[in-house]
N, CA, C and O atoms as a MOPAC input file, in Angstrom:
PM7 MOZYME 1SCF
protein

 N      0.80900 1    -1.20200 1     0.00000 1
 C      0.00000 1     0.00000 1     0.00000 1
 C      0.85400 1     1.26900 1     0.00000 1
 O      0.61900 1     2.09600 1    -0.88100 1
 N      2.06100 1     1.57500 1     1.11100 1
 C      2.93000 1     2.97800 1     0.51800 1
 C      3.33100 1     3.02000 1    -0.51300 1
 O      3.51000 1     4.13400 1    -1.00400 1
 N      3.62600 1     1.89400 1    -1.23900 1
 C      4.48200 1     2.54100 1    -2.66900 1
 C      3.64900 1     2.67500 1    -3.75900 1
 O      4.04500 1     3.21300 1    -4.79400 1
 N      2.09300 1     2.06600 1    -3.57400 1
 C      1.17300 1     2.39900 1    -4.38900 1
 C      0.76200 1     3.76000 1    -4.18100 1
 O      0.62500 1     4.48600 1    -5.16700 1
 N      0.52800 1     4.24000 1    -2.91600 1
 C      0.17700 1     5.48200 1    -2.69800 1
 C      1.41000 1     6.80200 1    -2.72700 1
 O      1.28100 1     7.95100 1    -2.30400 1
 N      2.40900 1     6.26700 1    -3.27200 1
 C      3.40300 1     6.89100 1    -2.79000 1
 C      4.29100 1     6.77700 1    -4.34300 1
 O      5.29700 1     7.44800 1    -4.57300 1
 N      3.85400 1     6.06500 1    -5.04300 1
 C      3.85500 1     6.40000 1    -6.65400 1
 C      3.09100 1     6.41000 1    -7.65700 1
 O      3.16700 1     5.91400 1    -8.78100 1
 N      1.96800 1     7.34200 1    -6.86300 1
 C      0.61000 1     7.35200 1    -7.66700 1
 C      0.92600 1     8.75900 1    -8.42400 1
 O      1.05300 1     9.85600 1    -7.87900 1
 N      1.01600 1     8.48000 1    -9.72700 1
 C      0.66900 1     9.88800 1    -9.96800 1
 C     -0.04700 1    11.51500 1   -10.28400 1
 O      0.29600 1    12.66900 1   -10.53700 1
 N     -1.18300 1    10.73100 1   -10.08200 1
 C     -2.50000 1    11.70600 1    -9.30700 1
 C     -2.87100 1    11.44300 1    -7.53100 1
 O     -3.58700 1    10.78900 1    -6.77300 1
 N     -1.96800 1    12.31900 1    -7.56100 1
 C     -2.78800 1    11.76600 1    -5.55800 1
 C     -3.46000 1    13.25300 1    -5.23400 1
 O     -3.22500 1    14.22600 1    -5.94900 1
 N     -4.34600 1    13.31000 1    -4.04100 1
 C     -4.38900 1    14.65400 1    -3.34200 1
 C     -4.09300 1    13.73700 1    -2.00200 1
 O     -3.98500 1    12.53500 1    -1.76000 1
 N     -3.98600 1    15.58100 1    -0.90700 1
 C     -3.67000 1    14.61500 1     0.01800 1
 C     -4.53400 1    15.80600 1     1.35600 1
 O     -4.38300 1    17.02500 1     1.27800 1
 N     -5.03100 1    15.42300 1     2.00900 1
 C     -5.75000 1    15.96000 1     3.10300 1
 C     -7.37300 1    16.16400 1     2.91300 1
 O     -7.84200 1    16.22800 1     1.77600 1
 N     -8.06900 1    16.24600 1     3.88800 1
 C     -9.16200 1    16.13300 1     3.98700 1
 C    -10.58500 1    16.94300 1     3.02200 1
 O    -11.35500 1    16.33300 1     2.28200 1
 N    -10.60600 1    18.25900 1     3.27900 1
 C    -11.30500 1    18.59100 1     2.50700 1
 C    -10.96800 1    18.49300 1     1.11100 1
 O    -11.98700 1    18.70800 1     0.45500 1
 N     -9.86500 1    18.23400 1     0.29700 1
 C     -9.40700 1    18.64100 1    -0.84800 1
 C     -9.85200 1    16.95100 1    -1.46600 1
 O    -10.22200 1    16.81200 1    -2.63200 1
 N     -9.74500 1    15.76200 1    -0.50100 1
 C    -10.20900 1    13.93700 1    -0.75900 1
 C    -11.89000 1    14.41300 1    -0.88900 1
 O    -12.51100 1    14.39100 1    -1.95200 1
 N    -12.41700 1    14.80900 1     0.33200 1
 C    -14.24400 1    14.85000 1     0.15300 1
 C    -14.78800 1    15.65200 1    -0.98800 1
 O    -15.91100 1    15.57000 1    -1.48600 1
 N    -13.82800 1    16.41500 1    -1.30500 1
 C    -14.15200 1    17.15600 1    -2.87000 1
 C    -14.03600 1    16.21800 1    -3.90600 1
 O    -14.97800 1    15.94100 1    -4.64800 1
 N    -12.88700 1    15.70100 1    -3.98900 1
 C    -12.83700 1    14.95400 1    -5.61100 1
 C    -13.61000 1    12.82700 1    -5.10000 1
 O    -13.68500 1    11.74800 1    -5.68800 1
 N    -13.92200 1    13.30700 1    -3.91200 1
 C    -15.28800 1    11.93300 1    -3.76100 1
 C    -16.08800 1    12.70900 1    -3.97400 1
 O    -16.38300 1    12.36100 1    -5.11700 1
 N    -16.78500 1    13.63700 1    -3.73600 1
 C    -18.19100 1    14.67000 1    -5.01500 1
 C    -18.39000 1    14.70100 1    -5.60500 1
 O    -19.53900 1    14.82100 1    -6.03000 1
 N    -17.03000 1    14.58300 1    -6.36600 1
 C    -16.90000 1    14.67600 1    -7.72500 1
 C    -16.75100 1    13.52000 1    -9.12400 1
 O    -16.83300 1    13.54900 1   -10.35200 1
 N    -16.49400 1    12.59000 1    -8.07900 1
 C    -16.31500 1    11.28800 1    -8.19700 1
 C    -15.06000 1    10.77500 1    -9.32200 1
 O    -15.28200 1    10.06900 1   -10.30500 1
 N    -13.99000 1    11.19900 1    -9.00100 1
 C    -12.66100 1    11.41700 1    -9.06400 1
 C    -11.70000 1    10.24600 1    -8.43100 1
 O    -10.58600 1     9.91600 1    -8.84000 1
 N    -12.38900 1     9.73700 1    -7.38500 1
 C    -11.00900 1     9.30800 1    -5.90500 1
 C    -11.54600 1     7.40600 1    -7.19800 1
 O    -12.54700 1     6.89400 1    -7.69900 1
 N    -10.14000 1     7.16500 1    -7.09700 1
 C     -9.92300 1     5.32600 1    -7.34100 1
 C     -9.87000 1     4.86300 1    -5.98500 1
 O    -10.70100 1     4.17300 1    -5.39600 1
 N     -8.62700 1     5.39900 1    -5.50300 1
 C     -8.55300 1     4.52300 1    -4.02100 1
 C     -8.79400 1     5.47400 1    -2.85300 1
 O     -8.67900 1     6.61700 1    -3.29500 1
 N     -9.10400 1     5.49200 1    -1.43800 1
 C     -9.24900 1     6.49800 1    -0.61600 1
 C     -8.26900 1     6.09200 1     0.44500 1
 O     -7.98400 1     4.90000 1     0.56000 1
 N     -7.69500 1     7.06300 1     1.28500 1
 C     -7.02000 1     6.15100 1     2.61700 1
 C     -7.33500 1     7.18200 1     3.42700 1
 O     -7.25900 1     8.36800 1     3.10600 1
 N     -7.83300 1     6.58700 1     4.90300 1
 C     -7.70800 1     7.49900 1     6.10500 1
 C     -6.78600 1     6.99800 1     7.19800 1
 O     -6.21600 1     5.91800 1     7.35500 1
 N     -6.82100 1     8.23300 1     7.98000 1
 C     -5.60800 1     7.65000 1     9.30900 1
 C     -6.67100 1     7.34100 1    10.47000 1
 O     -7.53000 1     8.13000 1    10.86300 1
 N     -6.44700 1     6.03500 1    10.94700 1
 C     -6.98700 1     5.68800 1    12.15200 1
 C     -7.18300 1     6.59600 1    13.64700 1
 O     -8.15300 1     6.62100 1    14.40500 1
 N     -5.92600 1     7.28100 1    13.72900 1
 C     -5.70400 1     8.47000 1    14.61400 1
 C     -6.50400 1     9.94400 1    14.46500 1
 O     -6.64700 1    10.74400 1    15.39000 1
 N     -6.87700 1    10.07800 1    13.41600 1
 C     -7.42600 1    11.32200 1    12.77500 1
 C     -8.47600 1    11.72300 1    13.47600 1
 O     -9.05900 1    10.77200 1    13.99600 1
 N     -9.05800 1    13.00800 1    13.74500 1
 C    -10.30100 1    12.93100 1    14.66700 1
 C    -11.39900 1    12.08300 1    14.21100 1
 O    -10.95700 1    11.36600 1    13.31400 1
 N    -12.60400 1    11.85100 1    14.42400 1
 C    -13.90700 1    11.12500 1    13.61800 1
 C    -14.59600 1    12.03600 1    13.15100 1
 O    -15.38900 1    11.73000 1    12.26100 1
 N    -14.51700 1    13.40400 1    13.58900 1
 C    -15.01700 1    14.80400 1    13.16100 1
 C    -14.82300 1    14.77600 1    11.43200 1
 O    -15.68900 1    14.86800 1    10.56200 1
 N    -13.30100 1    14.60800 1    11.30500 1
 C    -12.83900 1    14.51900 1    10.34700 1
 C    -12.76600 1    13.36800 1     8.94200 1
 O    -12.43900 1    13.42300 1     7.75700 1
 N    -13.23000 1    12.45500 1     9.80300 1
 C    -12.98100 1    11.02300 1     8.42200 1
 C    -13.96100 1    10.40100 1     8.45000 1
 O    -14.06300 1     9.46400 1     7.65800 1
 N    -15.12800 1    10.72000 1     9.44900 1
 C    -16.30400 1    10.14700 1     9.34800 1
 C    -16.96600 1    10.73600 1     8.36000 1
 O    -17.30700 1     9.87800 1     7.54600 1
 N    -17.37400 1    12.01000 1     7.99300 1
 C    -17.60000 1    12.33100 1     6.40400 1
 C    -17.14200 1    11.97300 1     5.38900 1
 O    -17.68300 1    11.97200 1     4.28400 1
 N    -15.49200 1    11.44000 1     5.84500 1
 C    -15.11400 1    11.08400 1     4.27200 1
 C    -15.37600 1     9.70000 1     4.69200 1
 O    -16.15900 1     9.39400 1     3.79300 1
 N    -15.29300 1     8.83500 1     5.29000 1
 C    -16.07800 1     7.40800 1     5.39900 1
 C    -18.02600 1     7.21700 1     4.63100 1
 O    -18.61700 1     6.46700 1     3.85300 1
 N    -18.35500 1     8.50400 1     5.54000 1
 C    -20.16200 1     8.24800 1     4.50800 1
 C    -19.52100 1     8.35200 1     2.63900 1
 O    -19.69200 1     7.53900 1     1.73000 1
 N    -18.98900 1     9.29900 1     2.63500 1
 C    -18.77900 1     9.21800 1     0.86700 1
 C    -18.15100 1     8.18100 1     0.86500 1
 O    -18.65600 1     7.39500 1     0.06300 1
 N    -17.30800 1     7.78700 1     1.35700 1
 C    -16.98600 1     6.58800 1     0.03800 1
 C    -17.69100 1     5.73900 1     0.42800 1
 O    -17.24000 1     4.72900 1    -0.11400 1
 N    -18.77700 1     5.36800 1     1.20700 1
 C    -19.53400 1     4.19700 1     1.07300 1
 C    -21.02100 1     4.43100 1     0.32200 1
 O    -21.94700 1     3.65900 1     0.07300 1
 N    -20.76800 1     6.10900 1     0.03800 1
 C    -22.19500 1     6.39500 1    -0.92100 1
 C    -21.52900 1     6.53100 1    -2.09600 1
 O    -21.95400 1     7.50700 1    -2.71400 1
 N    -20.56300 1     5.88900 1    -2.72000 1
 C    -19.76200 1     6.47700 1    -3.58700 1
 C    -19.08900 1     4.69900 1    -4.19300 1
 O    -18.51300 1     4.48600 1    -5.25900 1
 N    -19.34200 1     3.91900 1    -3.36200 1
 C    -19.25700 1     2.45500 1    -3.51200 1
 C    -17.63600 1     2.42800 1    -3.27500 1
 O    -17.28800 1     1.30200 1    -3.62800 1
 N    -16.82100 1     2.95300 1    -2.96200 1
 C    -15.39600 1     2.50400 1    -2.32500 1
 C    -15.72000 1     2.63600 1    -0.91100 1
 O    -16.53300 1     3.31000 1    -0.27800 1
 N    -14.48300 1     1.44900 1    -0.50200 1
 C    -14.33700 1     0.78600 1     0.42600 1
 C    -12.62500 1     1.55000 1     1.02000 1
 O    -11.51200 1     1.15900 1     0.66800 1
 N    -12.92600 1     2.63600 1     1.92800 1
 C    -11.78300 1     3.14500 1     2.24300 1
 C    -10.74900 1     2.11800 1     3.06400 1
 O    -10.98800 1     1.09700 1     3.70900 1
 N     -9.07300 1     3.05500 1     2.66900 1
 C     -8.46800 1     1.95600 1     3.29800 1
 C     -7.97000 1     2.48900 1     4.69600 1
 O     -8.01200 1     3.71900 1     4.71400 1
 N     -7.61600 1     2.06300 1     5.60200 1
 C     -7.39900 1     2.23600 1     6.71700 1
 C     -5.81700 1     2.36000 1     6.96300 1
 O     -5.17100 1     1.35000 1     6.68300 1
 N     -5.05400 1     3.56400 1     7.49200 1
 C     -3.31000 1     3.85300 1     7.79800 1
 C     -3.32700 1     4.20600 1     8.97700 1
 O     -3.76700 1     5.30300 1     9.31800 1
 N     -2.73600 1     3.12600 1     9.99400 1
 C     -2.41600 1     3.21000 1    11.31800 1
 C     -2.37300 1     4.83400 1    11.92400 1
 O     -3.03900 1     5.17000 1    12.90300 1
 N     -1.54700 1     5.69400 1    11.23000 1
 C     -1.92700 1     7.01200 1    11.37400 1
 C     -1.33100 1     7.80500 1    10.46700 1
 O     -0.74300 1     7.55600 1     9.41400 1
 N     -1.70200 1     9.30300 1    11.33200 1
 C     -1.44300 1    10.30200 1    10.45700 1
 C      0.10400 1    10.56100 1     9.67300 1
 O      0.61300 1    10.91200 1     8.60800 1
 N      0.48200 1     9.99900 1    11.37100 1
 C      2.07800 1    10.40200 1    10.48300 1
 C      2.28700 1     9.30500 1     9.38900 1
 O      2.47700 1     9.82900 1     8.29200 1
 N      2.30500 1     8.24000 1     9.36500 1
 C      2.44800 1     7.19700 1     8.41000 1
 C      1.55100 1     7.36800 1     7.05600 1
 O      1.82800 1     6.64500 1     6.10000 1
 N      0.38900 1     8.39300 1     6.94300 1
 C     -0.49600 1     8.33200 1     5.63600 1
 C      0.40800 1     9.93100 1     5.26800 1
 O      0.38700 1    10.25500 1     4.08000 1
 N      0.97000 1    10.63600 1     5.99600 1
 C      1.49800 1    11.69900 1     5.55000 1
 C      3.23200 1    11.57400 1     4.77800 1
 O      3.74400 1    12.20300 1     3.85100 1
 N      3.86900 1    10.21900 1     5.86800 1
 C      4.51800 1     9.82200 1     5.00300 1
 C      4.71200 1     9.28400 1     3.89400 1
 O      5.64000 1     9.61800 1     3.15700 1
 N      3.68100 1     8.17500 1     3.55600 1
 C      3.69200 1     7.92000 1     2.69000 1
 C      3.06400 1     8.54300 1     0.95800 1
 O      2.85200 1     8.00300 1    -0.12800 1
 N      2.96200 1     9.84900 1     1.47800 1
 C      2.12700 1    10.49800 1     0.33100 1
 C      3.46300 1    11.42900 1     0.01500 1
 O      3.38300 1    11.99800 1    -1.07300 1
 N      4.78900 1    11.71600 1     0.83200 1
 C      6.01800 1    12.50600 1     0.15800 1
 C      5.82600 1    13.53900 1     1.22800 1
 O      6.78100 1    14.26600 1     0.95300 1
 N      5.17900 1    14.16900 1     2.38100 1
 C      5.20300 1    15.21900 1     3.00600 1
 C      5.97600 1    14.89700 1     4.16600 1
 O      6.58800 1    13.83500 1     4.27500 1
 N      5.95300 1    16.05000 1     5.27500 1
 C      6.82000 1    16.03000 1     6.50200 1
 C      5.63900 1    16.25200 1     7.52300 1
 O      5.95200 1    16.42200 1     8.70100 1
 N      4.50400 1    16.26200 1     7.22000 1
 C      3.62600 1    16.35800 1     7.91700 1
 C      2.61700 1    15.31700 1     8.09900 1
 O      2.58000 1    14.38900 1     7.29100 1
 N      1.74100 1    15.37800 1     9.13600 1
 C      0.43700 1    14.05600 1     9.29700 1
 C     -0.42300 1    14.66200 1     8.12200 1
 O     -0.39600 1    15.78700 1     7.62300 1
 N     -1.32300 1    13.37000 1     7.79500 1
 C     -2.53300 1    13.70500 1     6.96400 1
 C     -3.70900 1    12.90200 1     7.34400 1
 O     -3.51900 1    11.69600 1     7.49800 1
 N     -5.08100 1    13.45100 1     7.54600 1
 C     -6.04600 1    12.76300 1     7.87900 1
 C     -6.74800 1    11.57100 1     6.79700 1
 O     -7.28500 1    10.49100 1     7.04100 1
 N     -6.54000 1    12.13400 1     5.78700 1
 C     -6.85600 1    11.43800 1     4.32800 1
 C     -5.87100 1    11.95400 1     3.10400 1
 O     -5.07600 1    12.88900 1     3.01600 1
 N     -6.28700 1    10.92800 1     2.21700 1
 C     -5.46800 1    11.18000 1     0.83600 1
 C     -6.10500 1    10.10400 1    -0.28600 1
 O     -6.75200 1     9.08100 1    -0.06000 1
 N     -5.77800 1    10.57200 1    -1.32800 1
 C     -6.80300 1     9.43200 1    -2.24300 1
 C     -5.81900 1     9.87400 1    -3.32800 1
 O     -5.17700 1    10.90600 1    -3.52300 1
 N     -5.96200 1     8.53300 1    -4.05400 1
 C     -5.54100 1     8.15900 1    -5.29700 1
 C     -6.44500 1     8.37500 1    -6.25200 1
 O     -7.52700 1     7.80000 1    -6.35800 1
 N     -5.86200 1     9.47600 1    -7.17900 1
 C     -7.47200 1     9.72100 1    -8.39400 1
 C     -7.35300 1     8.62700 1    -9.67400 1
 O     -6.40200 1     8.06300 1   -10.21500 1
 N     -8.78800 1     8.62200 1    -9.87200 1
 C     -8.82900 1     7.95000 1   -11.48500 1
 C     -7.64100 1     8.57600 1   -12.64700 1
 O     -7.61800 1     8.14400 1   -13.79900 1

């Protein structure tokens, strides 16, 4: 899963910018961080299950932030079509 997400070459990476292109219906793969508030990934959890993906789950933030190329945590990130 990091080196897929981590040599994707359409990714976004953080929360509102993933629940946009699931609107839009854009996202192939989705990932959230387990650690992330529920404030935060429980919206992007209803879309992708109204959206028919099955999000994937990253122990946490720092590890979904690493693996997307940043120095920072990320709550979500998705791989686009």
């Amino acid at each position: 899963m990091p080196a897929r997400l981590r040599d994707a070459k359409r990714k976004i990476v953080g929360s509102k910018r993933t629940y946009r292109a699931l609107k839009e219906g854009q996202v192939a793969v989705c990932y959230l961080a387990l650690d992330a508030e529920s404030r935060v990934t429980e919206p992007l959890r209803r879309q992708c299950i109204e959206v028919g993906l099955e999000p994937i789950y990253v122990d946490s933030m720092k590890d979904l932030g690493r693996y997307c190329g940043i120095d920072v945590g990320a709550a979500a990130a998705a791989i686009l079509k």
